[in-house]
Every structure is written in C-alpha cells, then in structure tokens.
Residue, then its C-alpha position, 0 to 999 in steps of 0.5 A: x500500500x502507497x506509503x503504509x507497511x503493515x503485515x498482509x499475509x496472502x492466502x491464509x485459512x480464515x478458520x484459524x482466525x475464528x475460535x468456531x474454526x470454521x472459514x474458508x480462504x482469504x487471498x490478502x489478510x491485512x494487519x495494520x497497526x494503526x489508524x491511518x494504516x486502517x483508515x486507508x484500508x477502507x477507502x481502497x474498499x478493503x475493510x468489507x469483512x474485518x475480524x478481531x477476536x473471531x470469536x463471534x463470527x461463523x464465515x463462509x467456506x468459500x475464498x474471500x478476497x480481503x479481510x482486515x485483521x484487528x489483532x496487531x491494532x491498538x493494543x493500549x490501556x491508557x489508566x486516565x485516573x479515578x476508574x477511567x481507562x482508555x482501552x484499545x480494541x485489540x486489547x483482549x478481555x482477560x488482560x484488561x480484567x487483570x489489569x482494572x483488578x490490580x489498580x482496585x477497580x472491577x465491575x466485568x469479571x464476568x466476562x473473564x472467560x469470554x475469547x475476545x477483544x475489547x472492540x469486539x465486546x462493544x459490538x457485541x455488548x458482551x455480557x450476561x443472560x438477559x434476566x442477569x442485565x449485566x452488559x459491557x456498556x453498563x461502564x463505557x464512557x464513549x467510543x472512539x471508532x471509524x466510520x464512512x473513513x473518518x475518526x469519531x466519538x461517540x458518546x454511550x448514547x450514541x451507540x445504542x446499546x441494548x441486550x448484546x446489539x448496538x449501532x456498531x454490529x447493525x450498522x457495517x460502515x463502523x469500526x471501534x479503534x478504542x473504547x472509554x471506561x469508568x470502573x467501580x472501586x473494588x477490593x483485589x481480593x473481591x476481584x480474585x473471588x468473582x473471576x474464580x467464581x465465573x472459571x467454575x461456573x464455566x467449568x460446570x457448565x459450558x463445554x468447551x470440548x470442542x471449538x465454539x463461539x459460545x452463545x449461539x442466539x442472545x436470546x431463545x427458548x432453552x425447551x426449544x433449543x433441548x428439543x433440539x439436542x433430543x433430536x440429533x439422534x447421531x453426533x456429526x461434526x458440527x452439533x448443539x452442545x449436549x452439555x450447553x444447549x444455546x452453544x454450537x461445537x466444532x468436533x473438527x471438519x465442520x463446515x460453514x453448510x452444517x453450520x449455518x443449516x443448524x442455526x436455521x433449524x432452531x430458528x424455524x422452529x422457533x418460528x413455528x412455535x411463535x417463540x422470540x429467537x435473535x441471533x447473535x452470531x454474525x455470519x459472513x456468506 
C-alpha cells in the first residue's frame, strides 16, 4: 500500500482466525497497526469483512478476497485516573480484567472467560443472560471508532446499546479503534473471588470440548433449543452442545453448510412455535 507497511499475509485459512474454526480462504489478510494504516484500508474498499477476536463470527467456506485483521491494532490501556481507562480494541478481555483488578477497580469479571477483544465486546455488548442485565456498556464512557473513513466519538448514547446489539454490529460502515471506561472501586481480593467464581461456573457448565463461539442466539427458548439436542439422534461434526444447549461445537471438519443449516433449524422452529429467537452470531456468506 502507497506509503503504509503493515503485515498482509496472502492466502491464509480464515478458520484459524475464528475460535468456531470454521472459514474458508482469504487471498490478502491485512494487519495494520494503526489508524491511518486502517483508515486507508477502507477507502481502497478493503475493510468489507474485518475480524478481531473471531470469536463471534461463523464465515463462509468459500475464498474471500480481503479481510482486515484487528489483532496487531491498538493494543493500549491508557489508566486516565479515578476508574477511567482508555482501552484499545485489540486489547483482549482477560488482560484488561487483570489489569482494572490490580489498580482496585472491577465491575466485568464476568466476562473473564469470554475469547475476545475489547472492540469486539462493544459490538457485541458482551455480557450476561438477559434476566442477569449485566452488559459491557453498563461502564463505557464513549467510543472512539471509524466510520464512512473518518475518526469519531461517540458518546454511550450514541451507540445504542441494548441486550448484546448496538449501532456498531447493525450498522457495517463502523469500526471501534478504542473504547472509554469508568470502573467501580473494588477490593483485589473481591476481584480474585468473582473471576474464580465465573472459571467454575464455566467449568460446570459450558463445554468447551470442542471449538465454539459460545452463545449461539442472545436470546431463545432453552425447551426449544433441548428439543433440539433430543433430536440429533447421531453426533456429526458440527452439533448443539449436549452439555450447553444455546452453544454450537466444532468436533473438527465442520463446515460453514452444517453450520449455518443448524442455526436455521432452531430458528424455524422457533418460528413455528411463535417463540422470540435473535441471533447473535454474525455470519459472513
């Protein structure tokens, strides 16, 4: 690229890059560092498909041309004082949790077991089920983020957050570069206490046998999705988790058609029953 170097790796198996190991090939992965490096991504059309974390991603098994990597981007915790934090958004989730910890502050240990980043959290507004309400947004200040080629920020308002949506996953010309926190004064042992807590409830009760991208829909019917598991008489590759009935594991060779048929199963039939089911995986076809 005219003026930037950054890594690009050419024809590369995008299933590496997701935590479902599913995807095909891409002919030009790209790296950049910084956000002049991806703000010229996007304007020479590049930045279609960008991934960070994967960990939300089900992507297609045919060849993508490009596909923007986050991973080596901003990967900052700058401490602002009293509980506030800028954070970039290739930061992953553990490291910032450990880091709010040491410093006295908490709030989102929660999320200590999530596969993430930073940005890829907001998008989502990761978080917990919806009768517990706990969300990332509950201690984000603003977001600084690309979107149509120009840096913003938005403030929480502005991004719309709700139960594991915002603007940013409904709308693709944006991408989050950082993210703004203030977190509540907490004990370090009280941190320690919630992130161990958290690691054995998911000890118990997620599986993590297999390749995932943990919750499949934001919001379901757990009768449904049992009805569901009942009804895969013979385990393939790709299957509902037996143990944790809203997560989809890869046993290994799975592909992007088994995949996405499944999660089209449970959605007619949820439709056919009249039940609420909102998918919260993001799917590249």
């Amino acid at each position: 690229m005219k003026g930037l170097r950054m890594k690009v790796l050419n024809d590369v198996l995008l299933s590496m890059y997701t935590t479902i190991k599913i995807g095909g090939r891409v002919n030009e992965m790209y790296f950049p560092e910084n956000v002049e490096e991806l703000i010229q991504l996007i304007k020479e059309g590049k930045a279609k498909y960008c991934i960070g974390g994967g960990s939300n991603i089900l992507a297609s098994d045919r060849t993508f041309e490009t596909v923007i990597s986050l991973s080596e981007f901003n990967k900052k915790i700058e401490d602002l004082g009293a509980g506030c934090y800028k954070v970039g958004a290739s930061v992953r989730l553990q490291e910032l949790i450990r880091t709010i910890n040491k410093a006295g502050y908490g709030g989102i240990e929660y999320l200590i077991s999530v596969p993430g980043f930073v940005g890829g959290a907001t998008v989502m507004n990761a978080g917990g089920s919806a009768e517990e309400g706990n969300s990332i947004s509950d201690f984000i200040l603003s977001v600084e983020c690309i979107r149509d080629g120009v840096l913003k920020d938005l403030s929480k308002e502005d991004c719309d957050f709700s139960h594991r949506n915002s603007v940013f996953k409904n709308k693709k010309n944006y991408i989050v570069t950082a993210v703004t926190f203030h977190f509540r004064k907490q004990m370090e042992n009280q941190s320690l206490m919630l992130r161990e807590k958290r690691l054995e409830y998911c000890r118990l009760y997620q599986d993590n046998s297999a390749a995932n991208f943990g919750s499949v829909f934001s919001c379901c019917n757990m009768r449904i999705m049992k009805i569901i598991k009942v009804l895969q008489l013979v385990k393939k590759r790709v299957h509902f988790s037996y143990k944790t009935e809203n997560w989809l594991c890869n046993e290994g060779g799975g592909t992007f058609k088994e995949a996405e048929k499944l999660i089209r199963r449970a959605r007619l039939l949820h439709r056919a029953l009249l039940k609420p089911c909102c998918l919260e995986v993001i799917i590249w076809k």
